[in-house]
C-alpha positions as CSV (number, residue, x, y, z in Angstrom):
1,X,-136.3,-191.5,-195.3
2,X,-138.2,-191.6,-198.9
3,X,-136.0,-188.2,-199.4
4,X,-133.0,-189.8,-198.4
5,X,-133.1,-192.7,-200.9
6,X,-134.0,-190.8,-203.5
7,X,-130.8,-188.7,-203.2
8,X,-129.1,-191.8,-202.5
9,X,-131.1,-193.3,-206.3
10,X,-129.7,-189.7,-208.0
11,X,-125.9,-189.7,-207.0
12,X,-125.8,-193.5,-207.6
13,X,-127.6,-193.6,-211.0
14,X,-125.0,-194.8,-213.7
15,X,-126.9,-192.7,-216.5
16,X,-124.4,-191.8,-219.1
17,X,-121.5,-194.0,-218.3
18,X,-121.7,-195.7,-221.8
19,X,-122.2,-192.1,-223.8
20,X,-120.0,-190.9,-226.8
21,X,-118.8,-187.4,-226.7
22,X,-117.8,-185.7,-230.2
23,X,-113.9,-184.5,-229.9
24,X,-112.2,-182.2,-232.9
25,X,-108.7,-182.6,-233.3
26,X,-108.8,-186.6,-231.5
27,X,-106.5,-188.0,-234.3
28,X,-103.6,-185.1,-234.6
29,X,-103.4,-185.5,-230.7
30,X,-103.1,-189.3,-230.1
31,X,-100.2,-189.4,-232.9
32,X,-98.7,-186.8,-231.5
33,X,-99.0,-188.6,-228.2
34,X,-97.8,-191.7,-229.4
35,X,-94.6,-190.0,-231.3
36,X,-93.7,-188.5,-228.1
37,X,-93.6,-192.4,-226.2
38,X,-92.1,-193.3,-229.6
39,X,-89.0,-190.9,-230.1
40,X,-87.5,-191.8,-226.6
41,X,-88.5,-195.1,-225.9
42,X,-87.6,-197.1,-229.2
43,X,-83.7,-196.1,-229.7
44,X,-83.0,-197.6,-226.4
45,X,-85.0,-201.3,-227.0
46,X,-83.1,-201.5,-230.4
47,X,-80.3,-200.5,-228.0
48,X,-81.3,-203.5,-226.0
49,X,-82.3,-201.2,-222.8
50,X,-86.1,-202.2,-223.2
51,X,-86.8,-202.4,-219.4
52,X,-85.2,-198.6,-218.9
53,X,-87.2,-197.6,-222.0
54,X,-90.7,-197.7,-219.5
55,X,-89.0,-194.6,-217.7
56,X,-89.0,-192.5,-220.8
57,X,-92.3,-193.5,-221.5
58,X,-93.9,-193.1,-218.0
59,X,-92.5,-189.5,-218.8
60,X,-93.6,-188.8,-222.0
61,X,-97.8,-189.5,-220.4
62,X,-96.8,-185.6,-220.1
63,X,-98.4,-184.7,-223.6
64,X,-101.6,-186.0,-222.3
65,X,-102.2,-183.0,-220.8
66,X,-103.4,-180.0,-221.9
67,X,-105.0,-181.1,-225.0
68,X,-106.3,-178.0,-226.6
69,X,-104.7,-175.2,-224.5
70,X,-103.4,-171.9,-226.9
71,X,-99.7,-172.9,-227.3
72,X,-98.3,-170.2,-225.1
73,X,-100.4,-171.3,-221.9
74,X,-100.1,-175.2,-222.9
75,X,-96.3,-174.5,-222.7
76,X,-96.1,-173.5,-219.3
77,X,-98.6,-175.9,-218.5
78,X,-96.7,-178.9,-219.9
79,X,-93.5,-177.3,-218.4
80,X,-94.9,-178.2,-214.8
81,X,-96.4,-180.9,-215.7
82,X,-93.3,-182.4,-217.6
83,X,-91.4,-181.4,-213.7
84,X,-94.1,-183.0,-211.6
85,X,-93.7,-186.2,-214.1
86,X,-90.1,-186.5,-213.5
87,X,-90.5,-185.4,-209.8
88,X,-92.7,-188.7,-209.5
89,X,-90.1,-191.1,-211.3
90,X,-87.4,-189.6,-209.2
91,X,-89.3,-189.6,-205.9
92,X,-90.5,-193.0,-206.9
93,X,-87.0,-195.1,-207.2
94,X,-85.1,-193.2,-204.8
95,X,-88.1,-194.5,-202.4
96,X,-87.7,-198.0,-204.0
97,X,-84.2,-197.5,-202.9
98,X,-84.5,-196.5,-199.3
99,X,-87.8,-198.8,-198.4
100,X,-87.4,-202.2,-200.6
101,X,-90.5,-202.3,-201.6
102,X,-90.1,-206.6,-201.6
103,X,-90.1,-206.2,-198.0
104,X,-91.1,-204.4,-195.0
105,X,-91.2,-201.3,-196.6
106,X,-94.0,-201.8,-198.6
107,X,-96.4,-200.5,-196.4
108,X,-94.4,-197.5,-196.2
109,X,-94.8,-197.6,-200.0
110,X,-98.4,-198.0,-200.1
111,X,-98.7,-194.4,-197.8
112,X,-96.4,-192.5,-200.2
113,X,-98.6,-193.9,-203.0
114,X,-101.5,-192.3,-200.8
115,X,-100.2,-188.9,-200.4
116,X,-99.3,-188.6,-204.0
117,X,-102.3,-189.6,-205.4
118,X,-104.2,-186.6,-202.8
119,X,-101.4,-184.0,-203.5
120,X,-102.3,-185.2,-207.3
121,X,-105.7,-185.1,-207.1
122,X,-105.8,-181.8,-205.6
123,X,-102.9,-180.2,-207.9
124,X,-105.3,-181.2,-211.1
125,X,-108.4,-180.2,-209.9
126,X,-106.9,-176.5,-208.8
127,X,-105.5,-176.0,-212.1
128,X,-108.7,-177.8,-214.1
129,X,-106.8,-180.0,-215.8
130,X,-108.8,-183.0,-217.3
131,X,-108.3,-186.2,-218.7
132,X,-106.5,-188.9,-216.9
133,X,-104.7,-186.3,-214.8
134,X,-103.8,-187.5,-211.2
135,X,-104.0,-191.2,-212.2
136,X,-101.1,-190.8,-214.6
137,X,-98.8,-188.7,-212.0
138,X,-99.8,-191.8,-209.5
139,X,-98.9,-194.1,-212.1
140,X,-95.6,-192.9,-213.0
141,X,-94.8,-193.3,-209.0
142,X,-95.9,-195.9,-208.7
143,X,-93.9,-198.2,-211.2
144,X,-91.3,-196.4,-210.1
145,X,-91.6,-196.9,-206.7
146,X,-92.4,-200.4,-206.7
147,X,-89.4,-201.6,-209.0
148,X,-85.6,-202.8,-207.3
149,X,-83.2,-200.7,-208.5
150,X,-79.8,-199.9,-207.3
151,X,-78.8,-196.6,-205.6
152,X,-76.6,-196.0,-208.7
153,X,-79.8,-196.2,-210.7
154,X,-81.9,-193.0,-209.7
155,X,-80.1,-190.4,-211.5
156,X,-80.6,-192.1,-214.3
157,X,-83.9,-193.3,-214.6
158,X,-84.8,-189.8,-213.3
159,X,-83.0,-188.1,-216.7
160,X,-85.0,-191.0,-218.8
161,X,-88.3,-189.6,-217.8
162,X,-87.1,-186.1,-218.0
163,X,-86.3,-186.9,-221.4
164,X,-89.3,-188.4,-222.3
165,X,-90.7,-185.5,-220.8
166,X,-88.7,-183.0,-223.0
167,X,-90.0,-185.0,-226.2
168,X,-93.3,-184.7,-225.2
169,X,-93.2,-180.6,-224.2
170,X,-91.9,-179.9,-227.7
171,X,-94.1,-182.1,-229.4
172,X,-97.1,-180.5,-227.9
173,X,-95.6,-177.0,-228.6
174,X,-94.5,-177.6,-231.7
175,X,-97.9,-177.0,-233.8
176,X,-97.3,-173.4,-233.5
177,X,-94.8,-173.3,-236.4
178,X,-97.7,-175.4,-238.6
179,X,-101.2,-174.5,-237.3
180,X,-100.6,-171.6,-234.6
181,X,-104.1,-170.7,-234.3
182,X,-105.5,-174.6,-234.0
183,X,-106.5,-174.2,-230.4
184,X,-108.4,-171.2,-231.6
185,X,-110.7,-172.9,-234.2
186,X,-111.1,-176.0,-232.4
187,X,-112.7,-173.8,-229.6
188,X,-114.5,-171.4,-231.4
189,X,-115.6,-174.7,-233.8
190,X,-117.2,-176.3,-230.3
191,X,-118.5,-173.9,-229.3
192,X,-120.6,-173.5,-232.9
193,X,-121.9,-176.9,-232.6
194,X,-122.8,-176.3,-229.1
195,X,-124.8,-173.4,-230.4
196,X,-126.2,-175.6,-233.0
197,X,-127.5,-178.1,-231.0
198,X,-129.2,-174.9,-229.0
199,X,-131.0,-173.6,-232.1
200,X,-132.1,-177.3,-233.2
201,X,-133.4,-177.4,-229.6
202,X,-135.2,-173.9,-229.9
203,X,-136.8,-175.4,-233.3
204,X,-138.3,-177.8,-231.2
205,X,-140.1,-176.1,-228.5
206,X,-137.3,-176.3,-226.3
207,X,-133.6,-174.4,-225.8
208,X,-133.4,-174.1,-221.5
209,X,-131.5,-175.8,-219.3
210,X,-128.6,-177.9,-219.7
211,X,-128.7,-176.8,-223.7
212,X,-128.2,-173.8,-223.3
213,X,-125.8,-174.0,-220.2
214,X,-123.3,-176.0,-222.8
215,X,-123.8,-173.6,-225.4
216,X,-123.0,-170.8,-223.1
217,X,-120.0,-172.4,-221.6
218,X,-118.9,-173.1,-225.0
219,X,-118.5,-169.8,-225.9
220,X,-117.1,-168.5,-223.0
221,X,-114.0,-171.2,-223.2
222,X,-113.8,-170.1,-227.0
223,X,-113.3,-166.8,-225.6
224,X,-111.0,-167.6,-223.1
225,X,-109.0,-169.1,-225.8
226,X,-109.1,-166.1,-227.3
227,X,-108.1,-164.2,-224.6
228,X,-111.4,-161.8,-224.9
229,X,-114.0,-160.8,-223.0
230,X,-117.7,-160.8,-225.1
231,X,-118.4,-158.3,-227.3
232,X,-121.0,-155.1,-226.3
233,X,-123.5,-153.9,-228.7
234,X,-121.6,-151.6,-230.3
235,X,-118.3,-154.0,-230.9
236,X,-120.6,-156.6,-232.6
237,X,-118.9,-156.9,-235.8
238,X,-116.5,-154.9,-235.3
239,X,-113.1,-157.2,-234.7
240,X,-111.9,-158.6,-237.8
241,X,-110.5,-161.5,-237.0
242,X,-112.5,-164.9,-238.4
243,X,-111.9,-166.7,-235.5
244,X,-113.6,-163.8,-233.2
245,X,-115.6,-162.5,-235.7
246,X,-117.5,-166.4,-235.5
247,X,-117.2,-166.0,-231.8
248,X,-119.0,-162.9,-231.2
249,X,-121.7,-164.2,-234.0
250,X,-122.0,-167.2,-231.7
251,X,-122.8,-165.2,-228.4
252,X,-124.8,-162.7,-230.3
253,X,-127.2,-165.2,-231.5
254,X,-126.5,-167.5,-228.0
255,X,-128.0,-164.0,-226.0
256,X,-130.4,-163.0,-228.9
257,X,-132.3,-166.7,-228.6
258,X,-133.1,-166.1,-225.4
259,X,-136.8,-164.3,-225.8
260,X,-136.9,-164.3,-229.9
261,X,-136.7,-167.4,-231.5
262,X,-134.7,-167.2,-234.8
263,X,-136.1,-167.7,-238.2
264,X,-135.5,-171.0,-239.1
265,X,-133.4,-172.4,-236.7
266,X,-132.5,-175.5,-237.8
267,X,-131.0,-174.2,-241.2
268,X,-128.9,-171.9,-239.3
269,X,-127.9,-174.6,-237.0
270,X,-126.7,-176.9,-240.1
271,X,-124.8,-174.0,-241.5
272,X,-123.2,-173.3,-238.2
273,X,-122.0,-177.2,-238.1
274,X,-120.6,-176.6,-241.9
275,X,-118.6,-173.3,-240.7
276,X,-117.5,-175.6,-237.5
277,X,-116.1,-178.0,-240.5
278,X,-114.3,-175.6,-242.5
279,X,-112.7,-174.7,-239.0
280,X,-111.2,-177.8,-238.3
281,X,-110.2,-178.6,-241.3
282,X,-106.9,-179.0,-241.9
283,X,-107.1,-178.2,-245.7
284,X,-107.1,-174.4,-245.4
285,X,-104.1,-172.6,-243.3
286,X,-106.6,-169.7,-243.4
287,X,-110.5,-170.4,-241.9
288,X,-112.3,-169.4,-244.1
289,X,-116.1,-168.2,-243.9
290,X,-119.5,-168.9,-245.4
291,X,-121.0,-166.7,-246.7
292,X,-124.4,-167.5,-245.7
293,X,-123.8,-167.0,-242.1
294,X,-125.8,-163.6,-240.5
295,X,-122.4,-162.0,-239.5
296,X,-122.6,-158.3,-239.0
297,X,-120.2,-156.0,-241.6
298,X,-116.6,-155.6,-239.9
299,X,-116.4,-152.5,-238.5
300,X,-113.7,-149.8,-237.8
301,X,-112.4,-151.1,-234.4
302,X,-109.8,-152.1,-234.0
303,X,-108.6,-155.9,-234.2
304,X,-108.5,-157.9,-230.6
305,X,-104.8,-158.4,-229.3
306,X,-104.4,-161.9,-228.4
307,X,-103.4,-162.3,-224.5
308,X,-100.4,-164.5,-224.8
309,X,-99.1,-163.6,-227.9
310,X,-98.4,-159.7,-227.5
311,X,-96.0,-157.9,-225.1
312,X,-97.7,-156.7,-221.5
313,X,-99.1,-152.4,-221.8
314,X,-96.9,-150.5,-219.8
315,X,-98.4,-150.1,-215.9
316,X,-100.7,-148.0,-215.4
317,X,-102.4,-147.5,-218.9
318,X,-105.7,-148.6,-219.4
319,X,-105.7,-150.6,-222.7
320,X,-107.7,-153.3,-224.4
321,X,-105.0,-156.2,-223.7
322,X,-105.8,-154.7,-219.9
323,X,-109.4,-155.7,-220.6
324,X,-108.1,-159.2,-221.7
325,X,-106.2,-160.1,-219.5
326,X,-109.5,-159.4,-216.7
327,X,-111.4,-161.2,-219.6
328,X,-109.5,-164.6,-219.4
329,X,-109.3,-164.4,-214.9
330,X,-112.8,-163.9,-215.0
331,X,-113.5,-166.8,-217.7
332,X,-111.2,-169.0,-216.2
333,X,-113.0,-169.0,-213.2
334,X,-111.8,-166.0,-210.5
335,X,-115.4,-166.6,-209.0
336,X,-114.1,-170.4,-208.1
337,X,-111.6,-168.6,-206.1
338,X,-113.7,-166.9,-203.3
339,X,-114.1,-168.9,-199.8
340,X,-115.1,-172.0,-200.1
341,X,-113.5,-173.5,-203.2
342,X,-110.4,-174.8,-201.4
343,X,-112.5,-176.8,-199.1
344,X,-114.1,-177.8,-202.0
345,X,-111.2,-179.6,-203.4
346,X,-110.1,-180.9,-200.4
347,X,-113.2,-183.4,-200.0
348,X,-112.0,-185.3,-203.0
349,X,-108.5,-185.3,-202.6
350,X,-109.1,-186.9,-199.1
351,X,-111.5,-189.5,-201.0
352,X,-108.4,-190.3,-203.3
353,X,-106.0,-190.2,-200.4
354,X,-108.0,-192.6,-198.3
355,X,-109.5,-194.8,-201.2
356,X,-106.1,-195.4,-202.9
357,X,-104.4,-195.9,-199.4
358,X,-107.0,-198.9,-198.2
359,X,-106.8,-200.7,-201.6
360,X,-102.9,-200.7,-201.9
361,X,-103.0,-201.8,-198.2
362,X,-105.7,-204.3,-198.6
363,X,-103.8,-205.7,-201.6
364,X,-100.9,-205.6,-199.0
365,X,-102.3,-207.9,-196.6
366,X,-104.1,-210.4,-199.3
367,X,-100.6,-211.2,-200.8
368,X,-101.4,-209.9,-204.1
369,X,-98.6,-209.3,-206.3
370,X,-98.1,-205.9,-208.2
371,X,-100.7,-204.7,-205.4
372,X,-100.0,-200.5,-206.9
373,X,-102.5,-201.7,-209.2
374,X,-105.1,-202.1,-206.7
375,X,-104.4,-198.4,-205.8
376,X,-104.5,-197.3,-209.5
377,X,-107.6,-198.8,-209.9
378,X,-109.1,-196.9,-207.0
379,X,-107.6,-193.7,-207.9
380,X,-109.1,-194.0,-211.7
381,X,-112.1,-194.1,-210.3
382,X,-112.2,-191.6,-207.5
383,X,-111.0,-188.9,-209.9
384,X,-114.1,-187.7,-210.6
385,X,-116.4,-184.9,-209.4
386,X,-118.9,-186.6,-207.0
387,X,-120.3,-189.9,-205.7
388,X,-122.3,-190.2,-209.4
389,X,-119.5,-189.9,-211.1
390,X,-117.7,-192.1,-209.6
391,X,-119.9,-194.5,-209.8
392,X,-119.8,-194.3,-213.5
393,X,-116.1,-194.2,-213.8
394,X,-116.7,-197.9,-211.7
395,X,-119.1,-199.1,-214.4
396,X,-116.6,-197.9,-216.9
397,X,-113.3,-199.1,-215.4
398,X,-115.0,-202.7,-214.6
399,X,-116.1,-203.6,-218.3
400,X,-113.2,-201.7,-219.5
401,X,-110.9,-204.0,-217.6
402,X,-112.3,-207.3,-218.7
403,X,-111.8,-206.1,-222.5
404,X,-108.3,-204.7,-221.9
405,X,-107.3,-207.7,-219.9
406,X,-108.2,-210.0,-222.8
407,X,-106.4,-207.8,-224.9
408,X,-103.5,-207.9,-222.6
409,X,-103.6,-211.4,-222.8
410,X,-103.3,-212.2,-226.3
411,X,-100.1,-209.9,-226.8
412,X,-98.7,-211.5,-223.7
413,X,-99.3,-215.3,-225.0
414,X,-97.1,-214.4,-228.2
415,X,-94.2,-213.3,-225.9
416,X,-93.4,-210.7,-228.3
417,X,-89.7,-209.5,-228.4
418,X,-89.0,-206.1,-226.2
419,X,-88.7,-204.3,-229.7
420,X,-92.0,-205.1,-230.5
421,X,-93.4,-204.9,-227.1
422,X,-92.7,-201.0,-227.2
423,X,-94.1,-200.9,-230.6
424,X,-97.4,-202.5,-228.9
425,X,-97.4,-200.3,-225.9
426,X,-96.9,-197.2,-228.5
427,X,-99.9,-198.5,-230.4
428,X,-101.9,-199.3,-227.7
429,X,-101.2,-195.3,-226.3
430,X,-102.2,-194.0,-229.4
431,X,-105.7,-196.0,-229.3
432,X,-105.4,-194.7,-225.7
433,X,-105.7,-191.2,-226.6
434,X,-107.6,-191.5,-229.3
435,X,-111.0,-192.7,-227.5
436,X,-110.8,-192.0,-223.8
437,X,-112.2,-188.4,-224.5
438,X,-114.8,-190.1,-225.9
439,X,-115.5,-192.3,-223.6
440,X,-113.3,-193.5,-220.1
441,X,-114.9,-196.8,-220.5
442,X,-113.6,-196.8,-224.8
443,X,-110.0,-195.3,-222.8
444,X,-109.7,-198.5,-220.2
445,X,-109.7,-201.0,-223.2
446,X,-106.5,-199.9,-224.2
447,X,-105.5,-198.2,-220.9
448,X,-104.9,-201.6,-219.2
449,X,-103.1,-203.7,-221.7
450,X,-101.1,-200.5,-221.5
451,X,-100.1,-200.3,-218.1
452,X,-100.0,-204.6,-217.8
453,X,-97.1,-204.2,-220.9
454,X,-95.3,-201.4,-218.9
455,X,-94.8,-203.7,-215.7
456,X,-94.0,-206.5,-218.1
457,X,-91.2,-204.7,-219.9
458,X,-90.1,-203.5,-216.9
459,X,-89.8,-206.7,-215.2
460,X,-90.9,-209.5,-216.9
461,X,-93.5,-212.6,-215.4
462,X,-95.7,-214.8,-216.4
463,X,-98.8,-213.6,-218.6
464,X,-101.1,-216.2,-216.7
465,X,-100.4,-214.7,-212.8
466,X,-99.7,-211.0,-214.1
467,X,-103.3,-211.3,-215.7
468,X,-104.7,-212.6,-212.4
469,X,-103.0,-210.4,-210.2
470,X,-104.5,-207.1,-212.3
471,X,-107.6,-209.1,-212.4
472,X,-108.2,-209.4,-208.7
473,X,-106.2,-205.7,-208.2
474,X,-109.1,-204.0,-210.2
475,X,-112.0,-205.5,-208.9
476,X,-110.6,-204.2,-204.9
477,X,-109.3,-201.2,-206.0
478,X,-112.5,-200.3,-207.5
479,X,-114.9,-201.7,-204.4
480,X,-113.1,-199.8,-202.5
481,X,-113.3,-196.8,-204.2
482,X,-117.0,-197.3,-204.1
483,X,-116.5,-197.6,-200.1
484,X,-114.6,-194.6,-199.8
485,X,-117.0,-192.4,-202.1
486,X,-120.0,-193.6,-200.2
487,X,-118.1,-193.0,-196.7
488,X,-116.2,-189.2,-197.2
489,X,-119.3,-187.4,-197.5
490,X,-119.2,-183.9,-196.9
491,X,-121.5,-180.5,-197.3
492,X,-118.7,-178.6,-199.2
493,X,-120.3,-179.4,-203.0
494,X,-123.7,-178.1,-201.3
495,X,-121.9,-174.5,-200.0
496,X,-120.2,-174.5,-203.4
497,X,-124.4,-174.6,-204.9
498,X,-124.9,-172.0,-202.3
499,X,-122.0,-170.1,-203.1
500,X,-122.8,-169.9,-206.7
501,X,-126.3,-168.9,-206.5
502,X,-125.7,-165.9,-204.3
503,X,-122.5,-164.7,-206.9
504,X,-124.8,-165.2,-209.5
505,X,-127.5,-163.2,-207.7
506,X,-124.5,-160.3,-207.1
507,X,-123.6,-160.5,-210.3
508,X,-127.1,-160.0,-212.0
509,X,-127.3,-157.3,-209.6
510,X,-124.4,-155.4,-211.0
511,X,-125.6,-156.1,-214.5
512,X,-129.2,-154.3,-213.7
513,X,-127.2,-151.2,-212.6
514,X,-125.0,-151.8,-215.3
515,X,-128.0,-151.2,-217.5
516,X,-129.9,-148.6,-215.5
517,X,-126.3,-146.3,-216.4
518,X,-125.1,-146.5,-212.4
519,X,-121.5,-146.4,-212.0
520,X,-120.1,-149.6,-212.5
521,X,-117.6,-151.8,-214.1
522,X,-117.4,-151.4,-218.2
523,X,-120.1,-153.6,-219.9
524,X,-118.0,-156.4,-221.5
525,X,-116.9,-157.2,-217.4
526,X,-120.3,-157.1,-216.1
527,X,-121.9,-159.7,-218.9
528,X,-118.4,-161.9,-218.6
529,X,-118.9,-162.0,-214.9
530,X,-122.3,-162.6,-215.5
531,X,-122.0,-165.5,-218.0
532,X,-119.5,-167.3,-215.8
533,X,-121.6,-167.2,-212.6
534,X,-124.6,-168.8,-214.5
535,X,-122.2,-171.3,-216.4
536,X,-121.2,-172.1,-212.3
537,X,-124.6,-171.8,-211.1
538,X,-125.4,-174.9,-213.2
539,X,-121.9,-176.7,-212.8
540,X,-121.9,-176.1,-209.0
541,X,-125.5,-177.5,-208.7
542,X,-125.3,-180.4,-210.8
543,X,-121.9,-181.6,-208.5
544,X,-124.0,-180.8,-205.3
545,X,-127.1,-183.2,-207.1
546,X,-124.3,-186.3,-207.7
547,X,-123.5,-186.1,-204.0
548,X,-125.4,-187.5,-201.1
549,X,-125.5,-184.4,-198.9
550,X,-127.8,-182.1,-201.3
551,X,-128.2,-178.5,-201.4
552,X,-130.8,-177.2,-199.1
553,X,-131.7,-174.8,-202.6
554,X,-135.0,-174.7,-204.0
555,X,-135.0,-175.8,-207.7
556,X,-137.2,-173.1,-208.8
557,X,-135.2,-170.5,-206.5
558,X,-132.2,-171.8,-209.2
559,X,-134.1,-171.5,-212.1
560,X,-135.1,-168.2,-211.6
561,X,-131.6,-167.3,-211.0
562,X,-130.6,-168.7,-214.0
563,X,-133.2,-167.3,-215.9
564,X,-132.8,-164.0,-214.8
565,X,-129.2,-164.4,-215.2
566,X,-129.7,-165.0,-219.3
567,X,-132.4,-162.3,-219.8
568,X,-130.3,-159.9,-218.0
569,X,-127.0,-161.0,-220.8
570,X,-129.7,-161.0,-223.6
571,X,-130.3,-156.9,-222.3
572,X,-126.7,-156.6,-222.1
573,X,-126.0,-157.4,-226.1
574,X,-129.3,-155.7,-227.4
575,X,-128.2,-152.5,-229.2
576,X,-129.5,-149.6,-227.3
């Protein structure tokens, strides 16, 4: 019992829901965000079509996604996600259509809000993308869904968000003629201050654990931006490019920290933070590099290819872009894809399903008007990881709501003209944007004025009761949620811990005979594969720890994984 509330203490603890996070590249992506609700939307309120404008916006919320993806991948990204934005506005009014919303077919209504928010849920989670995600797909639906317009009106609200859409795919792509390698520094530049703060912890007697699990994952996403695999001894120094060059430094002194301490750690860790500067600086179209920094010579190899830049070897040859191409499946997470991971991903989609299906049906049955919200609300908060998160999103989405409702408020009082009202809306998503990868509590200030000013300038009602109704929406939606977290309790975050620890145990395995010369895969597989399953070992048992059926693992079983695990990568990179 004493066990069992302790878990119960753990997944519920609301540590961390009020933290800052430090995001490069925050101000170039909410302008370009707001440009793309911008472009389409304001031509058509100074045409005096303010209320068909909200379509174009609803599906410009595609440039949300995919922040700092290379160009070529964020392009096909966007490109389904711009589909599956219009798909919801289309799907939405021709629903509005066939069901009346007004009237008995709002329950109907509330069930196809359900399902969309699960098939969402799911959809985003499978293809990792964060951010708002699911809740902006259900959004989109939603307003759709819930408005009264004519048969004759679905084609054409349905090319308005497609539009949007369009906006919003080549305003995200469009960097590439400016800044093509942006994605690249800001990657590699994370991942430097990751290794920073792993060095500054080193300095202090300390450098395990959840340091140095950042710092590794950090360099592992630089280098799936890259589209490389790590380095081996020998290729240290040896790829000319600044961008890898600062990469390879990074996981040569990542893997070198490991049993040697460095000399003077914390004046390599502020130098690494000025290099991280100089990356993400917009001043210089070429990075440049201190001087200071312990990079090894460049060597004779030859330069990396980058994986979606460069045409595909012909079949059959073995060739480095071969090696990349393995490099970026086994970054991106091919060990995700054994048994197990589809199950679980289907215990939060079912909480979203069933948590945004009760509130919109509670909301239903208490009378309350624009009752979607209620099922937003719910659906914000249920996209999460576990029952810990979750419960932070709730502390986050409840104080967030009472300062974006104010807000909402004041601009509603001074019955602004629709012109102005989209000018708002476009400000408002650019704050948006700006914070909520800071902070999803920072994000809800202005995500809720937002979405209140959509509805209005869709249909417009009185501040007072629209106000209200979001009020009393929110605070069900996210009780509910809550509920529904709290219910759906499943082991399939525990297997996923279990599943991680023995990939990580096969893996160090491989990487032993790697080293003893036994026939095995090339070196730069072995330590990827490695460095993922550790980077999972810790992801996969922290989401097991926020959930209220644990692991059966023992915590020092785990840490000796782990530890193993790094020592074995630090054998890997030592010259031999």
């Amino acid at each position: 019992m004493r066990r069992s509330a302790r878990q119960v203490g753990r997944a519920l603890s609301p540590r961390g829901a009020l933290a800052l996070h430090s995001v490069d590249g925050a101000l170039s992506f909410a302008l370009r965000a707001a440009l793309a609700m911008a472009l389409p939307a304001l031509p058509m309120a100074l045409a005096g079509h303010a209320d068909q404008a909200v379509y174009a916006m609803l599906g410009s919320f595609t440039t949300t996604f995919g922040r700092n993806l290379p160009y070529a991948r964020r392009a096909r990204v966007l490109a389904l996600v711009a589909v599956a934005m219009t798909a919801c506005v289309g799907c939405g009014s021709a629903l509005a259509v066939w069901a009346h919303p007004g009237d008995t077919g709002s329950a109907v209504v509330v069930v196809a809000m359900a399902v969309v928010a699960g098939i969402a849920k799911l959809a985003c989670d499978a293809a990792r993308l964060s951010g708002l995600g699911a809740v902006l797909l259900l959004f989109s639906f939603a307003v759709a869904a819930n408005g009264s317009p004519a048969p004759a009106d679905i084609l054409p609200q349905t090319a308005l968000a497609a539009s949007g859409a369009a906006v919003a795919w080549v305003l995200a792509v469009s960097g590439w003629f400016v800044h093509p390698d942006r994605p690249r520094r800001l990657a590699v530049a994370a991942a430097l201050r990751e290794l920073a703060e792993l060095l500054e912890a080193i300095g202090e007697g300390k450098g395990g654990g959840l340091v140095r699990h950042r710092a590794t994952a950090a360099v592992l996403e630089a280098y799936r931006t890259l589209g490389l695999m790590p380095p081996t001894a020998a290729e240290l120094g040896g790829r000319g490019d600044t961008c890898v060059r600062l990469t390879d430094l990074s996981w040569s002194l990542l893997n070198g920290s490991t049993r040697r301490r460095p000399q003077d750690p914390t004046a390599l860790a502020r130098r690494l933070r000025d290099q991280a500067r100089l990356l993400v600086s917009r001043r210089r179209r070429e990075p440049r590099l201190l001087p200071e920094l312990p990079l090894p010579p460049v060597g004779t190899l030859a330069g990396p290819v980058a994986v979606d830049d460069q045409e595909r070897a012909p079949t059959g040859s073995t060739t480095r872009r071969d090696a990349e191409l393995r490099a970026s499946e086994l970054v991106t997470g091919q060990l995700h894809g054994r048994p197990g991971r589809t199950s679980v991903l289907l215990v939060p989609a079912l909480r979203m399903v069933l948590g945004t299906g009760l509130a919109g049906g509670a909301a239903l049955v208490l009378g309350l008007g624009h009752s979607y919200w209620a099922a937003i609300s719910a659906a914000a908060v249920l996209h999460s990881v576990n029952v810990r998160t979750a419960t932070q999103r709730a502390i986050q989405r409840t104080l967030g709501t009472v300062a974006g409702l104010t807000l909402a408020l004041v601009v509603l009082a001074a019955r602004p003209d629709p012109v102005v009202l989209v000018l708002v809306i476009v400000l408002l998503e650019f704050l948006l944007e700006y914070v909520v990868a800071r902070n999803y509590g920072l994000g809800v200030v202005f995500l809720t004025p937002l979405a209140l000013l959509l509805t209005d300038l869709a249909a417009p009602s009185a501040a007072g009761a629209l106000v209200e109704d979001r009020a009393l929406s929110s605070v069900l939606g996210i009780v509910i949620a809550l509920g529904c977290a709290l219910v759906v309790v499943h082991d399939h975050a525990a297997v996923r811990a279990e599943r991680a620890l023995a990939a990580c145990t096969e893996a160090s395995g491989q990487a032993e005979r790697a080293l003893d010369g036994q026939a095995e895969p090339s070196v730069p597989v072995v330590q990827t594969r490695l460095a993922a399953a550790v980077v999972e070992l810790r992801e996969a048992d922290d989401a097991a720890a926020g959930e209220l059926w644990p692991a059966e693992i023992d915590p020092t079983e785990l840490a000796a994984a782990e530890q193993r695990a790094y020592l074995l990568l630090e054998r890997l990179v030592r010259p031999r």
